[in-house]
C-alpha atoms as an extended CHARMM CRD file, in Angstrom:
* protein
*
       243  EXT
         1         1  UNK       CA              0.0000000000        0.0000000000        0.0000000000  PROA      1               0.0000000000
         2         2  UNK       CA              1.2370000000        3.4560000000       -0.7610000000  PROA      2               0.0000000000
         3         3  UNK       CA              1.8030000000        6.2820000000        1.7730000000  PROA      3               0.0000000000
         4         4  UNK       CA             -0.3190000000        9.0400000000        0.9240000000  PROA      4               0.0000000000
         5         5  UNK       CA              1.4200000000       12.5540000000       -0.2880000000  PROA      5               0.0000000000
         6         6  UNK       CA              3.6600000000       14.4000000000        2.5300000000  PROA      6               0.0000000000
         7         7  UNK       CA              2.5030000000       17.5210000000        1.6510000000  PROA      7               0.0000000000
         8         8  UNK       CA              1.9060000000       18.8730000000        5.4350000000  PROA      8               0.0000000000
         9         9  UNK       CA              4.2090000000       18.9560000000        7.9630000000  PROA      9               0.0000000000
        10        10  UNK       CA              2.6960000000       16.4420000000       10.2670000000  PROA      10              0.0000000000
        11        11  UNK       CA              3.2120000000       13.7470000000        7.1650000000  PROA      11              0.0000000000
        12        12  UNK       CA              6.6480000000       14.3070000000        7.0480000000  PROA      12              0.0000000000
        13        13  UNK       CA              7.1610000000       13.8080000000       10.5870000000  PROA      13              0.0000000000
        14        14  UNK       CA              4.9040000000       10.6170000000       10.5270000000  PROA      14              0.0000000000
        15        15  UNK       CA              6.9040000000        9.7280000000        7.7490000000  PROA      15              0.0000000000
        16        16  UNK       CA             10.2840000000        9.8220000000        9.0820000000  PROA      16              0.0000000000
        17        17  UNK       CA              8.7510000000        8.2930000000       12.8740000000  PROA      17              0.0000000000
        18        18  UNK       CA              7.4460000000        5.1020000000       10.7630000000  PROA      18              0.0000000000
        19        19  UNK       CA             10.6300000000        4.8190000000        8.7580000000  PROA      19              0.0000000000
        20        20  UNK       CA             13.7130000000        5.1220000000       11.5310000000  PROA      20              0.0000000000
        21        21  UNK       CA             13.9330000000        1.7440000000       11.7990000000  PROA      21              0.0000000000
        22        22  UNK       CA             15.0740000000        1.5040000000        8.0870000000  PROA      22              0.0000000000
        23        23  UNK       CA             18.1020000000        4.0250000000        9.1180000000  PROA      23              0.0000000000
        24        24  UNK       CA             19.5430000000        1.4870000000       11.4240000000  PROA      24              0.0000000000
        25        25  UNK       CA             18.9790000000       -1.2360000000        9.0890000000  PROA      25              0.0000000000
        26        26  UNK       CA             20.9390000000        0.0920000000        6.0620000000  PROA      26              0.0000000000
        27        27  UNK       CA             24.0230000000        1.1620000000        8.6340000000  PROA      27              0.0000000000
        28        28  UNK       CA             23.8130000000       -2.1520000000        9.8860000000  PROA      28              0.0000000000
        29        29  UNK       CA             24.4030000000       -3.2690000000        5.6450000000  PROA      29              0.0000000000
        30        30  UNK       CA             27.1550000000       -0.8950000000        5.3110000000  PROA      30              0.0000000000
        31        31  UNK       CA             28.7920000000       -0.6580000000        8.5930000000  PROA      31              0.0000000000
        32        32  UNK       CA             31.0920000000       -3.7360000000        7.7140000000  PROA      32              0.0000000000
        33        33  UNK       CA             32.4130000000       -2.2650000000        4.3660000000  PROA      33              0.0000000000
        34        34  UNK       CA             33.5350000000        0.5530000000        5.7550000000  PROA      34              0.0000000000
        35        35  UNK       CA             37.0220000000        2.0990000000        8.1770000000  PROA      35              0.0000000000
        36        36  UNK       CA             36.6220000000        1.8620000000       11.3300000000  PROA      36              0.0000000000
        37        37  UNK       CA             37.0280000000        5.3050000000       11.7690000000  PROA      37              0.0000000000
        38        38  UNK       CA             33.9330000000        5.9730000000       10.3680000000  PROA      38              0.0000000000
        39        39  UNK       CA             31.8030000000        5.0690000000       13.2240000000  PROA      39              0.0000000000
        40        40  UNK       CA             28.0280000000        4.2900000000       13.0820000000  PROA      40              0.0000000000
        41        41  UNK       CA             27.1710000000        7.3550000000       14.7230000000  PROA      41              0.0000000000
        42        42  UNK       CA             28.7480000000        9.3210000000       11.9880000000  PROA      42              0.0000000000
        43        43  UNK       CA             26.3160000000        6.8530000000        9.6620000000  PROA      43              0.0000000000
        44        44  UNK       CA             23.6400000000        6.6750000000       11.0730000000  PROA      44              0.0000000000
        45        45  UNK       CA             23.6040000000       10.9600000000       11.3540000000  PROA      45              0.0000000000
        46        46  UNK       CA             24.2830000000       11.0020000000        7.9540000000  PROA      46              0.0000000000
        47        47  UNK       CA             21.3430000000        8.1840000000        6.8240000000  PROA      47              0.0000000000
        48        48  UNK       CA             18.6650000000       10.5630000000        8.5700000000  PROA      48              0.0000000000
        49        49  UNK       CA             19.4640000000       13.3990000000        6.4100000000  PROA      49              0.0000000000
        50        50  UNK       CA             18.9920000000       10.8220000000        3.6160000000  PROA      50              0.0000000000
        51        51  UNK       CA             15.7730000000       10.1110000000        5.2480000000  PROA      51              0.0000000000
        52        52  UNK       CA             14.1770000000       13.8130000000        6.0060000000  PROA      52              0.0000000000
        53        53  UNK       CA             15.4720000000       14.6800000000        2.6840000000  PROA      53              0.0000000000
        54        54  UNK       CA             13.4380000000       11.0950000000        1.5420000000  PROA      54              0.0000000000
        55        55  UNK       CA             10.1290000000       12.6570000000        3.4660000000  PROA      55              0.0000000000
        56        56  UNK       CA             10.5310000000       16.4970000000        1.9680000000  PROA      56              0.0000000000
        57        57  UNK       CA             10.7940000000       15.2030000000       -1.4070000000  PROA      57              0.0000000000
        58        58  UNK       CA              8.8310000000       12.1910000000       -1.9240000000  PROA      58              0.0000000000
        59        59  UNK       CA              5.5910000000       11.5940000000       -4.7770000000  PROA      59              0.0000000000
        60        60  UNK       CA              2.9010000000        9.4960000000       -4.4560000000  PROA      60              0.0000000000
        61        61  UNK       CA              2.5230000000       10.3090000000       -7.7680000000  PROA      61              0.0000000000
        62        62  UNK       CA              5.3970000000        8.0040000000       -8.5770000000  PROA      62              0.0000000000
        63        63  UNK       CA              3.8650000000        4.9710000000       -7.9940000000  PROA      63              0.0000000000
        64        64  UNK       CA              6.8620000000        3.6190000000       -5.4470000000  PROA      64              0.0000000000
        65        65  UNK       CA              6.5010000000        2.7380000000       -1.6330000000  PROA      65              0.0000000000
        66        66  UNK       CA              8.0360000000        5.2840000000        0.3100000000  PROA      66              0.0000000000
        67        67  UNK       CA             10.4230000000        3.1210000000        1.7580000000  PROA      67              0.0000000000
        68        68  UNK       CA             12.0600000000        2.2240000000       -1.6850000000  PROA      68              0.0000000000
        69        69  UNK       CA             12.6020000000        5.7650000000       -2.2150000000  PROA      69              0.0000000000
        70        70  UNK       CA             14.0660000000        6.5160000000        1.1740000000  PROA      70              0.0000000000
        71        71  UNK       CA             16.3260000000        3.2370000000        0.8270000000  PROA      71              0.0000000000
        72        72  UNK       CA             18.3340000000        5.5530000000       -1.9510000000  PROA      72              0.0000000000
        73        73  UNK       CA             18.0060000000        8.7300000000       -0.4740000000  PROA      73              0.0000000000
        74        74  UNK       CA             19.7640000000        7.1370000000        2.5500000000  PROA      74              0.0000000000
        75        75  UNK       CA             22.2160000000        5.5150000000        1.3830000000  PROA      75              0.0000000000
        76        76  UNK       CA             22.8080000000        8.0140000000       -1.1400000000  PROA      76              0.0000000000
        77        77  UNK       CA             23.6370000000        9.9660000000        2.1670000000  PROA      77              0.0000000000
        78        78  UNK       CA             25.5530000000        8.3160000000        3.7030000000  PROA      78              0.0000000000
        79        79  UNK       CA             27.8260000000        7.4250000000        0.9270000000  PROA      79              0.0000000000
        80        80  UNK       CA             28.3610000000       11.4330000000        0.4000000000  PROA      80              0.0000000000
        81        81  UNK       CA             29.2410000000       11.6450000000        3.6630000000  PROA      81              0.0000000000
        82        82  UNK       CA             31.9780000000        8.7950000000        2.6620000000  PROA      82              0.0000000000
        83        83  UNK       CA             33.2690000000       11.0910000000       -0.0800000000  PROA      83              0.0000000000
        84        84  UNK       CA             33.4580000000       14.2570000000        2.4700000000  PROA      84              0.0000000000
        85        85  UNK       CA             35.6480000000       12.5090000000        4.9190000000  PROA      85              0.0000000000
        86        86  UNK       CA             37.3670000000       11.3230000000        1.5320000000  PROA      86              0.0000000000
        87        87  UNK       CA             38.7380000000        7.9490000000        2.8850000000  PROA      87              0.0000000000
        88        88  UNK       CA             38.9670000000        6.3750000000       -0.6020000000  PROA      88              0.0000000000
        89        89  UNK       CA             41.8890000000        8.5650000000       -1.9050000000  PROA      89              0.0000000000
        90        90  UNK       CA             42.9590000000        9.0480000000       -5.3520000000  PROA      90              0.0000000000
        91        91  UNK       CA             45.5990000000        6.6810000000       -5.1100000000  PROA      91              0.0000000000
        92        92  UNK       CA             43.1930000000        3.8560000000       -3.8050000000  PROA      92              0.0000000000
        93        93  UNK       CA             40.7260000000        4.4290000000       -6.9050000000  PROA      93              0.0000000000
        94        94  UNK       CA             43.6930000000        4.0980000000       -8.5450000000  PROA      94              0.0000000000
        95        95  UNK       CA             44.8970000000        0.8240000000       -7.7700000000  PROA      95              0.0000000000
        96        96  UNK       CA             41.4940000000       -0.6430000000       -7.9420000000  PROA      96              0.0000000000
        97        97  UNK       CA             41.0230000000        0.4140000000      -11.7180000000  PROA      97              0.0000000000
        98        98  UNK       CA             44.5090000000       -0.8510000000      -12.8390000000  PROA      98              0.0000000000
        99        99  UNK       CA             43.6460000000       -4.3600000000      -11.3720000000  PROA      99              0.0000000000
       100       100  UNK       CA             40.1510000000       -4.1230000000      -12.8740000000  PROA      100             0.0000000000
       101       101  UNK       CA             41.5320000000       -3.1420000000      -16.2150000000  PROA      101             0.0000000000
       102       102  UNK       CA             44.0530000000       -6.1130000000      -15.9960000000  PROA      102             0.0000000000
       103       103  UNK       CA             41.8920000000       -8.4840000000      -15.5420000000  PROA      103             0.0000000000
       104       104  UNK       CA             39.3200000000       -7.5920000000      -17.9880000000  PROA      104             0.0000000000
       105       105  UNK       CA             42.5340000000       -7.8300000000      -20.4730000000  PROA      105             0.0000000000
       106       106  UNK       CA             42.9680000000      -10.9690000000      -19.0470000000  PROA      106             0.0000000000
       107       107  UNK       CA             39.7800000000      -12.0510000000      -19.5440000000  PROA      107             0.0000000000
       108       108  UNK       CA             39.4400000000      -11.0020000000      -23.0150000000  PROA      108             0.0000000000
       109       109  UNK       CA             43.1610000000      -12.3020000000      -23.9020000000  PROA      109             0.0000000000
       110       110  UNK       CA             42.3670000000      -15.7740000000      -21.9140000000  PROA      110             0.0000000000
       111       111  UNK       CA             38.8350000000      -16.3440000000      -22.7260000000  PROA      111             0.0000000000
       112       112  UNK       CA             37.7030000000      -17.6040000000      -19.3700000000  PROA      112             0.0000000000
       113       113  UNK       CA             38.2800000000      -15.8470000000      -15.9070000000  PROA      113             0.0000000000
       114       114  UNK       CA             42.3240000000      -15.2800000000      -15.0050000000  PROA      114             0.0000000000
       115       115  UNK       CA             43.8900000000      -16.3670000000      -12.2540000000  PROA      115             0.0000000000
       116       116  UNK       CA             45.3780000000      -14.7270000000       -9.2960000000  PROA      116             0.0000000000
       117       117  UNK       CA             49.4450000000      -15.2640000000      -10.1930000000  PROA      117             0.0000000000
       118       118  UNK       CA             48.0840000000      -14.3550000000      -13.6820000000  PROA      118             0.0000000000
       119       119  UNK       CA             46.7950000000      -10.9890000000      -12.5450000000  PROA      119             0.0000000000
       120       120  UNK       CA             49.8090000000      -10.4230000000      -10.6630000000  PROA      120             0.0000000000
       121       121  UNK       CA             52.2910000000      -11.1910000000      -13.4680000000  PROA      121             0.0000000000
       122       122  UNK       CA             50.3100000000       -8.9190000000      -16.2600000000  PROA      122             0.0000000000
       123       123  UNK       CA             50.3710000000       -6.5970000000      -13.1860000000  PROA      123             0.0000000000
       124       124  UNK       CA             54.7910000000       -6.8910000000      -12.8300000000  PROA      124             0.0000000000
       125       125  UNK       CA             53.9250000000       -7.0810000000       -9.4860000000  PROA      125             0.0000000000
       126       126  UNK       CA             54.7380000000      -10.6230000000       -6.6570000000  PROA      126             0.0000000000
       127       127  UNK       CA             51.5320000000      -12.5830000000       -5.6290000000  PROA      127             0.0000000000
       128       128  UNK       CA             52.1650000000      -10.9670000000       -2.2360000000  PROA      128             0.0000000000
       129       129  UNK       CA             51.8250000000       -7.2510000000       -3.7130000000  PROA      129             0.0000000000
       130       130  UNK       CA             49.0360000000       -7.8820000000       -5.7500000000  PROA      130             0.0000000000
       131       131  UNK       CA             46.7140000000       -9.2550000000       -2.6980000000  PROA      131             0.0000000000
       132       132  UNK       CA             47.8940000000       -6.3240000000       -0.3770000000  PROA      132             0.0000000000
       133       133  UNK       CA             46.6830000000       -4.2180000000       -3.2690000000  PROA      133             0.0000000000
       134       134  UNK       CA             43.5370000000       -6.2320000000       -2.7040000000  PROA      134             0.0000000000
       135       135  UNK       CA             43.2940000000       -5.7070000000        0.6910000000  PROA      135             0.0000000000
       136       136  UNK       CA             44.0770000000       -1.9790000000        0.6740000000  PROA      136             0.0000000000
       137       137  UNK       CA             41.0960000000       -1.7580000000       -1.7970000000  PROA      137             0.0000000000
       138       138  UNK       CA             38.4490000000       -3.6730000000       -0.2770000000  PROA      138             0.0000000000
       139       139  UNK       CA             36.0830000000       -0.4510000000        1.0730000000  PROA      139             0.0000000000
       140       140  UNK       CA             35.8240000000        0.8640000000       -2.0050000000  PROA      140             0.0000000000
       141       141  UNK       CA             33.1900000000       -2.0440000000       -3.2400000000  PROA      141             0.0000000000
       142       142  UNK       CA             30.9890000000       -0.0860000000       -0.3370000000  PROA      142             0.0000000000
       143       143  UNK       CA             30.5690000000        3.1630000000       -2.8680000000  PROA      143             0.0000000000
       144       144  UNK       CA             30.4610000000        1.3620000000       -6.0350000000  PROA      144             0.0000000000
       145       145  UNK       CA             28.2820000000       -1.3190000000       -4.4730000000  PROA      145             0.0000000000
       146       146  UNK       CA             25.6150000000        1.0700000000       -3.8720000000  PROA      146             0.0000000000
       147       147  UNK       CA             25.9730000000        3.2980000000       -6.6800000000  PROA      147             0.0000000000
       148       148  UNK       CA             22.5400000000        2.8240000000       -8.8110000000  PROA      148             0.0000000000
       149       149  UNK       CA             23.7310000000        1.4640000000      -12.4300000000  PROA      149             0.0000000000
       150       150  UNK       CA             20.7930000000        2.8650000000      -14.2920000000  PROA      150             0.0000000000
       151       151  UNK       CA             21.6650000000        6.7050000000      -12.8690000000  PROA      151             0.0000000000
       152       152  UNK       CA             18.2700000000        6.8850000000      -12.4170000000  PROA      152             0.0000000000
       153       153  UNK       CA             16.9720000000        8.4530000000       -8.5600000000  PROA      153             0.0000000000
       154       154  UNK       CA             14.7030000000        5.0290000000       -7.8450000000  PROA      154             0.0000000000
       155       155  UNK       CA             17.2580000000        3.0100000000       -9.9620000000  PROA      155             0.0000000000
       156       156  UNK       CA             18.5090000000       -0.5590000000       -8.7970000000  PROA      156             0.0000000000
       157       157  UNK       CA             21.5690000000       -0.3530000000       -7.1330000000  PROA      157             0.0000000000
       158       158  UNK       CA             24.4750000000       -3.3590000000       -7.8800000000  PROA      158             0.0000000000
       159       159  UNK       CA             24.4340000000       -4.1700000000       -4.5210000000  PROA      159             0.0000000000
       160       160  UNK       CA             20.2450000000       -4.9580000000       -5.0260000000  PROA      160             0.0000000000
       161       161  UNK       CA             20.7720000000       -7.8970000000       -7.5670000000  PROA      161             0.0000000000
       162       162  UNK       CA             23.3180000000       -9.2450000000       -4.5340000000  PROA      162             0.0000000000
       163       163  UNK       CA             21.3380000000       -8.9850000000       -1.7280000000  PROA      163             0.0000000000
       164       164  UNK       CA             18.9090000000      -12.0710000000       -0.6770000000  PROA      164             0.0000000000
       165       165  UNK       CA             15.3830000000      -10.1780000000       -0.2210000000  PROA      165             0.0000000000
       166       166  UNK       CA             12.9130000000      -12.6260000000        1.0870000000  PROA      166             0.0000000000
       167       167  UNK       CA              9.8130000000      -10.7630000000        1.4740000000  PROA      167             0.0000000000
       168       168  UNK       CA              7.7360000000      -10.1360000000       -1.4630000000  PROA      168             0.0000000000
       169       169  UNK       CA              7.3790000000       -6.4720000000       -1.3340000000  PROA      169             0.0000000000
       170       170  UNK       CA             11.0090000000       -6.1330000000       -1.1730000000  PROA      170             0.0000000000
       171       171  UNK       CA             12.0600000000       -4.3600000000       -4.6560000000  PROA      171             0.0000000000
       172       172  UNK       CA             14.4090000000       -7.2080000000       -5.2380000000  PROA      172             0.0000000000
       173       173  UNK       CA             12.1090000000       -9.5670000000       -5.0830000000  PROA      173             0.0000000000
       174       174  UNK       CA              9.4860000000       -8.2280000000       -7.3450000000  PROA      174             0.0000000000
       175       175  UNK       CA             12.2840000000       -7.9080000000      -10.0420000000  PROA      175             0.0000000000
       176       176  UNK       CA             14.1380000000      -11.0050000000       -9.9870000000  PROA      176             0.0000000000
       177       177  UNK       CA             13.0200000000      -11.3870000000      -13.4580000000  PROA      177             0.0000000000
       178       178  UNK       CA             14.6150000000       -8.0320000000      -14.8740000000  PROA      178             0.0000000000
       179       179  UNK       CA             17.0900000000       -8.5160000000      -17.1270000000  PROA      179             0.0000000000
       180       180  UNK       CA             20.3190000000       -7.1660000000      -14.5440000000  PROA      180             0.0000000000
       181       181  UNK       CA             19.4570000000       -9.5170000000      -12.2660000000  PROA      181             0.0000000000
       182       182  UNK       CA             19.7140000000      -12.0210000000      -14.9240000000  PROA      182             0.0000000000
       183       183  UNK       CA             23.2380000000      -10.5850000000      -16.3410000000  PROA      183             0.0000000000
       184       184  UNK       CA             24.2220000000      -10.6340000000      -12.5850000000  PROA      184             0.0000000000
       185       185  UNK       CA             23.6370000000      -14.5300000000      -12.1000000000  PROA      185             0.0000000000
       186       186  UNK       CA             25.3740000000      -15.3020000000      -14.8750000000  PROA      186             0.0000000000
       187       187  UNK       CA             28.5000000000      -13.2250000000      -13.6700000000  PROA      187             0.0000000000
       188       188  UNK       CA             28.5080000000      -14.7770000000      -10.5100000000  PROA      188             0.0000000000
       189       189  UNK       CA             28.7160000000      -18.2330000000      -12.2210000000  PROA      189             0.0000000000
       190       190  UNK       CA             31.9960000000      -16.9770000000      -13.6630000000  PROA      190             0.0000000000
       191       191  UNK       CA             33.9540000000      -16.1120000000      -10.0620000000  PROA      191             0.0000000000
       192       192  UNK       CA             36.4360000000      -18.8920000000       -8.6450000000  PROA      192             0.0000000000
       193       193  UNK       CA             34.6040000000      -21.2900000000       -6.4960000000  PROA      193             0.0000000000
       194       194  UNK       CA             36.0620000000      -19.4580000000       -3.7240000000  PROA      194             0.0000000000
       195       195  UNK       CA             34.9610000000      -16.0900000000       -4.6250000000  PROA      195             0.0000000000
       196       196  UNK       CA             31.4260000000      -17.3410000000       -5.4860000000  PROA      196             0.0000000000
       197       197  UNK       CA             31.3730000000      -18.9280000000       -1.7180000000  PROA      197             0.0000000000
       198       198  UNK       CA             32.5150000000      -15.7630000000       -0.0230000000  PROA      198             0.0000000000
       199       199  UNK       CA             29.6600000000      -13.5080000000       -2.6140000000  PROA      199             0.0000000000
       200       200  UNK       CA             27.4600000000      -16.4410000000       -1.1740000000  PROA      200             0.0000000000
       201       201  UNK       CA             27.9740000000      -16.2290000000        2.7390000000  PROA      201             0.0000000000
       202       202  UNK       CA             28.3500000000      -12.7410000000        2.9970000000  PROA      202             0.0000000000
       203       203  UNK       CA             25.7630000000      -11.0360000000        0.6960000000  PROA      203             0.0000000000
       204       204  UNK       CA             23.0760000000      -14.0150000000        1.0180000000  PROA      204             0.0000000000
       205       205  UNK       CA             23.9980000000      -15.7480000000        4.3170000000  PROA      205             0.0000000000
       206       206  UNK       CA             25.0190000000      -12.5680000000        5.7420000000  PROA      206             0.0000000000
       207       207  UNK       CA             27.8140000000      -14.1310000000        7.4830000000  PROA      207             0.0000000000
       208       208  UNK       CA             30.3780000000      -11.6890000000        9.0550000000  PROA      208             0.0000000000
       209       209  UNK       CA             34.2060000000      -12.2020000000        7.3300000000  PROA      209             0.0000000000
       210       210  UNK       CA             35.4930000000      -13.4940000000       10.5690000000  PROA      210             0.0000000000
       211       211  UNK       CA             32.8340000000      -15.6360000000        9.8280000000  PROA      211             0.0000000000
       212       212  UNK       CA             33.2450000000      -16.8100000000        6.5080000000  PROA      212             0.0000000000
       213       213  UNK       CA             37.2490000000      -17.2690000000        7.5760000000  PROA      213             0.0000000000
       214       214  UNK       CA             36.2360000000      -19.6050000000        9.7200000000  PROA      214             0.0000000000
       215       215  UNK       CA             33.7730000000      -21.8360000000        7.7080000000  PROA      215             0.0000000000
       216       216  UNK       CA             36.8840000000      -21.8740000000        4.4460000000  PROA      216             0.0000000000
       217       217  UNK       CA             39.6480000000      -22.3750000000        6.8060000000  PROA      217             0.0000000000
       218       218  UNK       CA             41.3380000000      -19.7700000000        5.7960000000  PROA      218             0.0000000000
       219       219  UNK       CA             42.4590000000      -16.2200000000        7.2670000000  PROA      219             0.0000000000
       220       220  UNK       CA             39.6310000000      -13.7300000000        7.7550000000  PROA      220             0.0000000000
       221       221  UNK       CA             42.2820000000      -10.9290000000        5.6460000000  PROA      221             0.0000000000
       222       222  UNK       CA             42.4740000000      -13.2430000000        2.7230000000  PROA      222             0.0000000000
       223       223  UNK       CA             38.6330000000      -13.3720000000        2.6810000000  PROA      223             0.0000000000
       224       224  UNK       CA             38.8670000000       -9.9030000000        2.5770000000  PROA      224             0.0000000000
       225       225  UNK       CA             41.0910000000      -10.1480000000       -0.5070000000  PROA      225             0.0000000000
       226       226  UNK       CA             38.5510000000      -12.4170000000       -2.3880000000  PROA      226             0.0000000000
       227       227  UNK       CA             35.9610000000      -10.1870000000       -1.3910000000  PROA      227             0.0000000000
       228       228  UNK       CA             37.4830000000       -7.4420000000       -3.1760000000  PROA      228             0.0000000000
       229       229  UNK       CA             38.8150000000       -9.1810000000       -6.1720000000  PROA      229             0.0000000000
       230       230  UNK       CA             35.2650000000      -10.5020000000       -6.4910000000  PROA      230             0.0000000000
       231       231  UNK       CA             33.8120000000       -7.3480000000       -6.6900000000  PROA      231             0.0000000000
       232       232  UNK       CA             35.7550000000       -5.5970000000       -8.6700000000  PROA      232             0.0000000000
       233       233  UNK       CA             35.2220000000       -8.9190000000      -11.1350000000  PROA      233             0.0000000000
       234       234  UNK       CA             31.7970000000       -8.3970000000      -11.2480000000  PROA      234             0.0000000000
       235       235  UNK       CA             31.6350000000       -4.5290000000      -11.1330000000  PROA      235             0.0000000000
       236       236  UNK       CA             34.1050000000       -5.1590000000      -14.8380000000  PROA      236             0.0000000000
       237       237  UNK       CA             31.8110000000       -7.5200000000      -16.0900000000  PROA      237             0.0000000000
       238       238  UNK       CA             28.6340000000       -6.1780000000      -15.8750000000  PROA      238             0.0000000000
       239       239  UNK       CA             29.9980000000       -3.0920000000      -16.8270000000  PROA      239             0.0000000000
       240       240  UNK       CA             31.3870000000       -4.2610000000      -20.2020000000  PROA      240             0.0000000000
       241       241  UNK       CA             27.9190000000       -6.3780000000      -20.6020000000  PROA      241             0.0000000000
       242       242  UNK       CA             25.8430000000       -3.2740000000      -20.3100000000  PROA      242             0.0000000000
       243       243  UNK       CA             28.1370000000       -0.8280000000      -22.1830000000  PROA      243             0.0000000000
């Protein structure tokens, strides 16, 4: 059921007391993919400006739930406030586009998905350097992540087609059929068994990494490292297919 139109005052304050809860929730999403000096205080300030800004500016008109539109307008928020305390430095953004345009090279050269000593060599750089570059990466799949792909305001975001939504009135759910979520599936099928099993546990399972270390047997910063090479594998990918 649709909200009605916010136009008075009073619906804009009932708007943003009903909705609260879905402040905490999408900081609770994020909070993981981010430094740890950005706290969830400094989130969770930032998501409700996303979410009075959500209330001032919503249309009924628009034929959306309210709470789709405030999902964007607060993450949207709190991924600006990301790019004020500029944690992802030039340098960073760097890095992660010359390993993402290696391995689409790779990819294209190879004709199936490269490995990680493969990426490394093209890169002239050891095994060791090229998974520290990994690791030094790995927040910015939060901002790209949740970046819509459509640059549309109620667009799906990348992270959307990722994220297990259960209940039918979830946006995800009443587009599994659209034709990104379909490119996205057939992505995923291309990751390393590995990488597919971390994408798995952590975006459908919603295990935490320490988690996820623990269930591979393996070292919760070299999850972290397939996290990140998995993402920027799929951000590549579905990038080329829609372009």
């Amino acid at each position: 059921m649709l909200y009605t139109p916010p136009s008075q005052p009073d619906d804009r304050a009932k708007l943003i007391r009903d909705n609260l809860e879905l402040v905490d929730i999408l900081v609770g999403r994020m909070t993981t993919q981010v430094p740890s000096f950005m706290n969830r205080d400094d989130m969770r300030s930032a998501g409700m400006v996303g979410l009075i800004d959500a209330a001032n500016k919503f249309d009924v008109s628009k034929n959306i739930l309210f709470k789709t539109f405030a999902e964007y307008r607060i993450r949207g928020a709190i991924l600006d406030e990301m790019r004020k305390l500029d944690w992802f430095s030039r340098s960073l953004r760097d890095k992660q586009t010359r390993i993402a345009k290696t391995i689409s090279h790779l990819e294209l050269m190879l004709a199936r998905d490269p490995e990680e000593h493969e990426v490394a060599e093209a890169m002239d750089i050891s095994i060791d350097e090229y998974r520290k570059m990994l690791s030094d990466v790995c927040h910015l799949g939060c901002v790209s992540l949740n970046e819509t792909l459509d640059n549309s305001e109620q667009g799906r975001s990348f992270i959307d087609t990722l994220e297990d939504q259960r209940e039918s009135a979830s946006p995800s759910f009443r587009l599994e059929n659209h034709e990104l979520t379909k490119i996205i599936s057939q992505m995923l099928e291309k990751l390393s068994k590995k990488e597919r099993l971390v994408i798995s546990l952590y975006y459908y399972e919603e295990l935490t990494q320490k988690e996820i270390a623990e269930v591979l047997e393996i070292s919760e910063g070299r999850v972290s490292q397939l996290h990140s090479q998995a993402l920027i594998k799929l951000k590549s990918k579905v990038n080329t297919r829609l372009s």
